[in-house]
TORTOR-566354 format. One record per residue (C-alpha): residue number from 1; residue in three letters; chain; x negated, y negated, z. Coordinates in pm, 1 decimal, always signed. Each point is the difference from the previous one (the first is absolute). Layout:
REC NUM ALA A X Y Z
...
This chain:
REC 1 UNK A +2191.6 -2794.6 +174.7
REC 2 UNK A -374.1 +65.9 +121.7
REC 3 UNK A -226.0 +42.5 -260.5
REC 4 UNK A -322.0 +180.3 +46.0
REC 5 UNK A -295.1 +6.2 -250.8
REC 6 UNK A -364.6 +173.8 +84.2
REC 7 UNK A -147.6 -52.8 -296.2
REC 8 UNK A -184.0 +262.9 -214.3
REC 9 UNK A -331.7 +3.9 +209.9
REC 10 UNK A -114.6 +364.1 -17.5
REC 11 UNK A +22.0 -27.3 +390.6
REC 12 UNK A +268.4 +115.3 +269.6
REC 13 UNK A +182.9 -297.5 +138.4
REC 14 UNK A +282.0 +179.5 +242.7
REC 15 UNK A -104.2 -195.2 +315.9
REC 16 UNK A +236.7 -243.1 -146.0
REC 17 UNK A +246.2 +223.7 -116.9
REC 18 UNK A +5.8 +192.6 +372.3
REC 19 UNK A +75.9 -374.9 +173.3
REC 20 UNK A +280.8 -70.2 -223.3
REC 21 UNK A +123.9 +378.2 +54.0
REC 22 UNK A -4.4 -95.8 +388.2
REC 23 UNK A +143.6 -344.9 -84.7
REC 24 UNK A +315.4 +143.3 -156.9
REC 25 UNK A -8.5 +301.4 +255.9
REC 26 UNK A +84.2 -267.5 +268.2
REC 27 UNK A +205.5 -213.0 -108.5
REC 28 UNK A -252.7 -308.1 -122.4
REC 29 UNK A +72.2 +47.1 -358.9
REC 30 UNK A +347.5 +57.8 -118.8
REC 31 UNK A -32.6 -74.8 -365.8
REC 32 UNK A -29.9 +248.7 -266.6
REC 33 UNK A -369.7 +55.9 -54.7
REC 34 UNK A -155.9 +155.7 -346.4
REC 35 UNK A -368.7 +83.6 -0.4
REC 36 UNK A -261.4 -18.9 -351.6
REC 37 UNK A -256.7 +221.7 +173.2
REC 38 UNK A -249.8 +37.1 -261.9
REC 39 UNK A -299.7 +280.3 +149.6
REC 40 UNK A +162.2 -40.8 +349.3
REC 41 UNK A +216.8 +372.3 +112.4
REC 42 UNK A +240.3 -75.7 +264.2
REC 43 UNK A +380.4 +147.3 +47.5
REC 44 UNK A +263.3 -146.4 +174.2
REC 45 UNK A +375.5 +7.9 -1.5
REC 46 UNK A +4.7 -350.0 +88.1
REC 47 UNK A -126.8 -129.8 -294.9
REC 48 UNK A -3.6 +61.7 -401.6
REC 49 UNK A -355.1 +30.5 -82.0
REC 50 UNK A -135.2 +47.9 -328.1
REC 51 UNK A -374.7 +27.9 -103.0
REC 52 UNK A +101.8 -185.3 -347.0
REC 53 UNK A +223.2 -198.0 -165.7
REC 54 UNK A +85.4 -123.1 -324.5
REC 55 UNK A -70.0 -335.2 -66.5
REC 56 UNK A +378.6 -92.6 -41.3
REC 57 UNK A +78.4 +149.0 +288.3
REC 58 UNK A -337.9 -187.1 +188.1
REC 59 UNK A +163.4 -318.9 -143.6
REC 60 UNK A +404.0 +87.3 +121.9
REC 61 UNK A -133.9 +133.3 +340.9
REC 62 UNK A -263.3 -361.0 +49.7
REC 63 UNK A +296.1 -196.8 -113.5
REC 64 UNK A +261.8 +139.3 +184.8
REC 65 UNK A -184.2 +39.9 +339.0
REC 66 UNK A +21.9 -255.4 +288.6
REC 67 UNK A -356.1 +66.8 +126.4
REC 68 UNK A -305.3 +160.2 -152.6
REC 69 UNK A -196.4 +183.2 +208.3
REC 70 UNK A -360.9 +46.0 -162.9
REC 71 UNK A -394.0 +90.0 +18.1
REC 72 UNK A -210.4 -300.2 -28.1
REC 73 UNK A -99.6 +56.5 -352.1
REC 74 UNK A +34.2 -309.7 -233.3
REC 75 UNK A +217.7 +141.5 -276.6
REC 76 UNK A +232.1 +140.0 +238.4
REC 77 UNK A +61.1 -362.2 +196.1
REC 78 UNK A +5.2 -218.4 -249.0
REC 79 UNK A +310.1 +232.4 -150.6
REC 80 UNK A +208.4 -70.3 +289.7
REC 81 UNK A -155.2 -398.4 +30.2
REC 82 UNK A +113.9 -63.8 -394.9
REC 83 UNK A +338.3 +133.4 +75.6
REC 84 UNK A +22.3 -218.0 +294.5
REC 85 UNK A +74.6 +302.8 +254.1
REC 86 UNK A -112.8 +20.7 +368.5
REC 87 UNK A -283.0 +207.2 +62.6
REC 88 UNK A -161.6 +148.4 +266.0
REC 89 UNK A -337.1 +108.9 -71.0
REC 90 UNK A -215.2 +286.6 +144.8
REC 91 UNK A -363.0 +0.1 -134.3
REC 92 UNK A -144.8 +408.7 -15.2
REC 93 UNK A -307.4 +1.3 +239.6
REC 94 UNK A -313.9 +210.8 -56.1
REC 95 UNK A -16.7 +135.4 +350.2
REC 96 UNK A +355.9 +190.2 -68.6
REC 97 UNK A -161.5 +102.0 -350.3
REC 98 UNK A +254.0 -173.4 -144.8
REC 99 UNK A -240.1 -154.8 -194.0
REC 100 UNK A -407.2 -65.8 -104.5
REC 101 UNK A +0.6 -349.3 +171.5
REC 102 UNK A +190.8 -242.7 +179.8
REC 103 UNK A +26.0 -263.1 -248.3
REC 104 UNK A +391.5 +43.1 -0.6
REC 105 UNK A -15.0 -165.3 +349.3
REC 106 UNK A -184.1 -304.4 -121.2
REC 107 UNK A +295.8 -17.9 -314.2
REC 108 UNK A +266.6 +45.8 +252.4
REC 109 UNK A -123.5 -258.1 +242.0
REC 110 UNK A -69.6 -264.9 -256.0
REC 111 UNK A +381.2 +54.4 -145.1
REC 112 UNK A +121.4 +18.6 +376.2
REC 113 UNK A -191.6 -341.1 +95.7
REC 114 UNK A +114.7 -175.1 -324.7
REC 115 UNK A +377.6 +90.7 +121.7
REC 116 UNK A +91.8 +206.0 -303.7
REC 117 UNK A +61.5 +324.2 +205.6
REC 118 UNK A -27.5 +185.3 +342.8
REC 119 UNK A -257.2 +158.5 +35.8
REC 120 UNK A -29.1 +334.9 +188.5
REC 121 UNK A -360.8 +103.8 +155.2
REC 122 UNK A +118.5 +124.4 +284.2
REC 123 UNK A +260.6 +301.2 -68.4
REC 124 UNK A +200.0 +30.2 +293.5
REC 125 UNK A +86.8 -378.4 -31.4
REC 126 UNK A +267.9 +83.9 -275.9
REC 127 UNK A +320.5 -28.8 +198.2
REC 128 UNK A -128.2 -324.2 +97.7
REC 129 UNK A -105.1 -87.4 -349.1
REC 130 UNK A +378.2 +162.9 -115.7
REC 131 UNK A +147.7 -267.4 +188.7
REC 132 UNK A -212.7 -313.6 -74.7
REC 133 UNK A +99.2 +136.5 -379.8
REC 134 UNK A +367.8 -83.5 +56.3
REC 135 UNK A -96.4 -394.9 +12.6
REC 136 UNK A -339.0 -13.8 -174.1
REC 137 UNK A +34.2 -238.2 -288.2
REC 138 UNK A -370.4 +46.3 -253.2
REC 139 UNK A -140.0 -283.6 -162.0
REC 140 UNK A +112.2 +23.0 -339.0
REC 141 UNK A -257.4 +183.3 -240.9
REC 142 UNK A -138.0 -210.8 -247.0
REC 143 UNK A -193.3 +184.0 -289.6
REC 144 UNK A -184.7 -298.3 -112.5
REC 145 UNK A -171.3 +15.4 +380.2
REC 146 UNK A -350.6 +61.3 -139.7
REC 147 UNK A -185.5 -64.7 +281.0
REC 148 UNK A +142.3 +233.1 +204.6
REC 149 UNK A +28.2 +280.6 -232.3
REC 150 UNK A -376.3 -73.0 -162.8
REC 151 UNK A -81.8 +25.3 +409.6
REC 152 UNK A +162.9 +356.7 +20.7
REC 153 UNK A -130.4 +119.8 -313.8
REC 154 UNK A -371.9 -86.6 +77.9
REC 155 UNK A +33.8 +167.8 +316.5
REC 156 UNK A +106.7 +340.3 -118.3
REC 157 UNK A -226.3 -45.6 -290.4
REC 158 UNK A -260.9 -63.8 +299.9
REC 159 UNK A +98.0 +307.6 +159.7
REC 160 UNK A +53.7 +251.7 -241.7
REC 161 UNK A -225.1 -17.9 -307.8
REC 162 UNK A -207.4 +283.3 -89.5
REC 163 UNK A -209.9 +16.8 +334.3
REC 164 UNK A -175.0 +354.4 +64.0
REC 165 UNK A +254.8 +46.4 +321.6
REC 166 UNK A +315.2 -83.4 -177.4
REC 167 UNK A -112.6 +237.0 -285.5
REC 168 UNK A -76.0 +236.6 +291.3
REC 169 UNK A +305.1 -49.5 +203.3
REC 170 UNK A +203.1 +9.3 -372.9
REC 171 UNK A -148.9 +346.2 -67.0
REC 172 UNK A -35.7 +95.2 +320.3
REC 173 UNK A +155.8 +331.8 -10.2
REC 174 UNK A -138.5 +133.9 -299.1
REC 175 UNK A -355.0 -104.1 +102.9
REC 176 UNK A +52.6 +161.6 +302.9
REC 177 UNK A +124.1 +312.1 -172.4
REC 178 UNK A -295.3 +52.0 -218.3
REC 179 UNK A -243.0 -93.0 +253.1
REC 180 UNK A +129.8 +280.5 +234.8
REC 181 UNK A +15.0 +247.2 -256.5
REC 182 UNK A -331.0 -25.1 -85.1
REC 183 UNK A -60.4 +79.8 +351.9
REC 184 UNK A +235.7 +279.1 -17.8
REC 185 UNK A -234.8 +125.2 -295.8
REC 186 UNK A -283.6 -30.7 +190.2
REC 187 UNK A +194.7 +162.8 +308.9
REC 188 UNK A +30.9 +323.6 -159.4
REC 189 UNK A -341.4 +37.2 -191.2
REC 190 UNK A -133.9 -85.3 +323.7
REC 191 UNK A +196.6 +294.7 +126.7
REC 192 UNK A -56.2 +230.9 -220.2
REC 193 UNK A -403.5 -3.0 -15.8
REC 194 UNK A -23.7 +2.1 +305.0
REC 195 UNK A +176.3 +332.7 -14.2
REC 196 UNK A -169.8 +170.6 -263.4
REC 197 UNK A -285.3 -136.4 +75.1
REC 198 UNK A +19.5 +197.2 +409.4
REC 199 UNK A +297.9 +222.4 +47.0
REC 200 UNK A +131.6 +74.7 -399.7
REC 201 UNK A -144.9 +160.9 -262.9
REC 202 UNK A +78.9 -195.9 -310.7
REC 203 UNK A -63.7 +329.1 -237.6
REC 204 UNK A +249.7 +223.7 +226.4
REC 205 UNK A +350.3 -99.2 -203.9
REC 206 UNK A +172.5 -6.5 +339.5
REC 207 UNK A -240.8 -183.1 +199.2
REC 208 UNK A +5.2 -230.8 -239.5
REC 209 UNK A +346.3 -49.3 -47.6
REC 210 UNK A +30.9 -26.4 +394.6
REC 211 UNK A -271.0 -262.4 -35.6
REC 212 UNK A +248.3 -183.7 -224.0
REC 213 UNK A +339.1 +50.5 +172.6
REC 214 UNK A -198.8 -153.8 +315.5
REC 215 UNK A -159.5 -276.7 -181.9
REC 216 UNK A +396.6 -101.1 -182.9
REC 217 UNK A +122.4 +0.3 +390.6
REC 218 UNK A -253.0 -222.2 +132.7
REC 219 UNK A +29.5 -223.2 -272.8
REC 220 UNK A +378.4 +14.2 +29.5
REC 221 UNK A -4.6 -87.2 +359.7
REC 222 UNK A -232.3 -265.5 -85.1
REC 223 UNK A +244.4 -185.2 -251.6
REC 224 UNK A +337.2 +40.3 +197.9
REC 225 UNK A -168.3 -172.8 +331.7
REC 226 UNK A -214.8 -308.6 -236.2
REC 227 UNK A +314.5 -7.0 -228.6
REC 228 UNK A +230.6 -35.5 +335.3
REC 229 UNK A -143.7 -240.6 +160.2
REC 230 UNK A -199.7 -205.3 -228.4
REC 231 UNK A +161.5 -15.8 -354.7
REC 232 UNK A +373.0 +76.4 +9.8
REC 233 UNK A +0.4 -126.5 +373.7
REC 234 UNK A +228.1 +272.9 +89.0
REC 235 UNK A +298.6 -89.3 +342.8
REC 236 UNK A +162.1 +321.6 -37.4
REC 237 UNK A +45.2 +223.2 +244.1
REC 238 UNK A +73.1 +272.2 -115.3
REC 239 UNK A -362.4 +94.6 -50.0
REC 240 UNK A +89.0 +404.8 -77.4
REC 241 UNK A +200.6 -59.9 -273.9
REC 242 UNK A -234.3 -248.8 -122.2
REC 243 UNK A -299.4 +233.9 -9.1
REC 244 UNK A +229.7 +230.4 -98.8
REC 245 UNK A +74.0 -216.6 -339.7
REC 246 UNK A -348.9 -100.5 -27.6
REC 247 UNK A -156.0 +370.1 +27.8
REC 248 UNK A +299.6 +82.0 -290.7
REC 249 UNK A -94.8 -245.7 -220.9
REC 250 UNK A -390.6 +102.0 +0.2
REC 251 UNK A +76.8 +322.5 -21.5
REC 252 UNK A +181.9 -115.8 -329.8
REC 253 UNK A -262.0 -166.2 -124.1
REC 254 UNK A -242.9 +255.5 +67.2
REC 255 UNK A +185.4 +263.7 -214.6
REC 256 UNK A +64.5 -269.7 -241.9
REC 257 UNK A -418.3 -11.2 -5.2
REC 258 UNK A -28.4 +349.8 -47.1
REC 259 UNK A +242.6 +12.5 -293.8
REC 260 UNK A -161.9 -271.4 -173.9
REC 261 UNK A -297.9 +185.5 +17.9
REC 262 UNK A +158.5 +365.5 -74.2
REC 263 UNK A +117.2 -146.2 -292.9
REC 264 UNK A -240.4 -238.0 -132.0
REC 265 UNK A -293.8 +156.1 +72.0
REC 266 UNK A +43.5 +370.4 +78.3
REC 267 UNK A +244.3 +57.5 -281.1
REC 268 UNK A -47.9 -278.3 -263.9
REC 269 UNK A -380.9 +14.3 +47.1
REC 270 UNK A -54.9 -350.1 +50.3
REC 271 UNK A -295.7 -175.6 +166.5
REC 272 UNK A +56.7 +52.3 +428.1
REC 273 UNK A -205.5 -310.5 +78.4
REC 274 UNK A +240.6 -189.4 -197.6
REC 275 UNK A +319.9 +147.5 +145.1
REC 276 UNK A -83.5 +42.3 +314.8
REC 277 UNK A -2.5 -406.1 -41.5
REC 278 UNK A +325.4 -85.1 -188.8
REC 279 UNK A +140.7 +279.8 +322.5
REC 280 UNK A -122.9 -233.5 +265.0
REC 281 UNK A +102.3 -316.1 -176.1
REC 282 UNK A +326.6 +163.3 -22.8
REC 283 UNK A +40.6 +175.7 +338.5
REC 284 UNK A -132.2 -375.8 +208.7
REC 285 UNK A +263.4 -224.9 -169.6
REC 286 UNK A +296.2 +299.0 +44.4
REC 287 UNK A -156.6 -18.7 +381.6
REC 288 UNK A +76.0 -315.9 +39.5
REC 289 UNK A +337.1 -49.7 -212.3
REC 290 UNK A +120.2 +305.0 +228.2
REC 291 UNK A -141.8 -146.0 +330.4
REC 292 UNK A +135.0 -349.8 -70.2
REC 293 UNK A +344.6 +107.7 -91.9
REC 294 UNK A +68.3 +357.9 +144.3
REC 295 UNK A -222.5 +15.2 +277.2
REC 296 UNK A -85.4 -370.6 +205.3
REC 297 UNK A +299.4 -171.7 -163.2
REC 298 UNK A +141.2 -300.4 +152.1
REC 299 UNK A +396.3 +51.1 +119.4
C-alpha cells in the first residue's frame, strides 16, 4: 500500500495527487493508494483520499504502507524516517502556489543527498522514482543525529520567522480582501458624486435613489473583477454563474444593510452613525465568508 500525506499547509497540493492519478491510470502503480489531503480538493476513483485522519488511523495507515509519498515538510518526513518506511519526497514550490517559499526544496534535497529518501523535484520523474523505490534501501534514521536535524531546523527557522513577506504571503488573502474593498468603497462614492454632483439631483427621491442603484453596480463590478483575480485567484470558468453567485450574495448583504438599519435606527431610534457602522462591519465579513465559500470556492 501507497501512502500519501500533504500535510495541513493551507495550500493546494494536487500536482502531486494528478501524477499519481496518471501513474495508476497506466499501469505504473498497482498498489492500493490512500491519500491524507489536508486543504488539497482532488477526486479520483483511483484512489481513497481523505482531507483528515485520525491520528490512529495516521499511525495504522504510516505503519502499514510500503512507501510514503509526502510534501517536503519536516514533520511529515521524519514520520515515515522514524518508522523506517521508504519515502519519496516532493517539496511544494512557490511558483505552483503551493506554497510562500521554496524552502521545502532545500529540506528535500538535504534528506535526498544524505540518502534517507528520494527526492522528487521534478514531477514527471515519478515512474522512474516508483521504480528506483522497489530497491532503495535509506540510511537508517537516527534521532540522536543533531547535527543534521539542528541544520534543518535553523534553516526553516531562517526562512520563515516573522518577516513582513511571510506575514504578507500568510495573510495574503485577507489583506488583499480589505485592501480591495476599500477601493470598492471608494469605487462607488466616487460614482455616486460624480452623479449628483452633474446628471442627479440628490433632493429628487428618485434621482437619488438612481444615483445609488448606479453607484452599488459600479462598486459591485468593481469587487467581483479585484476579488477574481487578485484575492480568491479565481480558475473557474464558469464566469456567469460566478457573477451570478457573487451579484446574489451582495444583493444579500445589501438588504441585510437595510434591515439593520430599518430596525435599529428607523424603528428602535438608535444613533444612524453608529449603525450604519456595526451594518458595514457586518455586511464586509458576510462578503467575504460568502465569497470564500459560496462564491470563489476551491473544488
Amino acid at each position: 500500500m501507497i501512502f500519501v500525506t500533504l500535510g495541513t499547509q493551507d495550500k493546494s497540493f494536487d500536482r502531486i495527487l494528478k501524477e499519481i492519478d496518471k501513474c495508476i491510470k497506466n499501469g505504473v502503480i498497482k498498489d492500493k493508494v490512500v491519500v491524507q489531503a489536508g486543504y488539497t480538493k482532488y477526486k479520483s476513483d483511483n484512489m481513497e483520499i481523505f482531507s483528515e485522519v485520525s491520528k490512529d488511523e495516521f499511525e495504522k495507515l504510516m505503519q502499514e504502507c510500503d512507501l510514503l509519498i509526502t510534501h517536503g515538510g519536516v514533520g511529515s518526513i521524519f514520520d515515515g524516517l522514524k518508522r523506517g518506511k521508504k519515502i519519496i519526497a516532493v517539496p511544494r514550490l512557490k511558483k505552483y502556489n503551493e506554497h510562500t517559499n521554496n524552502h521545502q526544496l532545500e529540506i528535500v534535497s538535504e534528506f535526498s543527498k544524505a540518502s534517507y529518501l528520494l527526492a522528487l523535484t521534478n514531477i514527471t520523474m515519478l515512474p522512474k522514482l516508483l521504480e528506483k523505490a522497489k530497491t532503495f534501501k535509506p540510511k537508517k534514521y537516527k534521532s540522536n543525529n543533531e547535527k543534521f536535524v539542528s541544520y534543518l531546523e535553523d534553516y526553516v527557522d531562517r526562512n520563515e520567522k516573522n518577516s513582513l513577506k511571510s506575514v504578507f504571503n500568510r495573510y495574503r488573502e485577507v489583506l488583499m480582501y480589505i485592501i480591495f474593498g476599500i477601493l470598492t468603497t471608494v469605487v462607488s462614492l466616487v460614482v455616486y458624486y460624480a452623479l449628483v454632483y452633474t446628471v442627479l439631483n440628490p433632493d429628487m427621491a428618485l434621482e437619488l435613489q438612481t444615483a445609488n442603484i448606479i453607484s452599488w453596480i459600479a462598486g459591485v463590478t468593481f469587487a467581483y473583477i479585484t476579488n477574481r483575480k487578485f484575492v480568491f485567484e479565481s480558475k473557474n470558468n464558469n464566469k456567469i454563474k460566478e457573477v451570478s453567485n457573487f451579484v446574489l450574495a451582495r444583493v444579500l448583504t445589501l438588504v441585510l444593510d437595510m434591515l439593520i438599519m430599518f430596525i435599529f435606527v428607523t424603528w428602535l431610534g438608535f444613533s444612524d452613525k453608529i449603525f450604519k457602522l456595526v451594518s458595514q462591519v457586518v455586511v464586509i465579513v458576510l462578503n467575504y465568508v460568502f465569497s470564500k465559500l459560496f462564491v470563489f470556492k476551491k473544488d
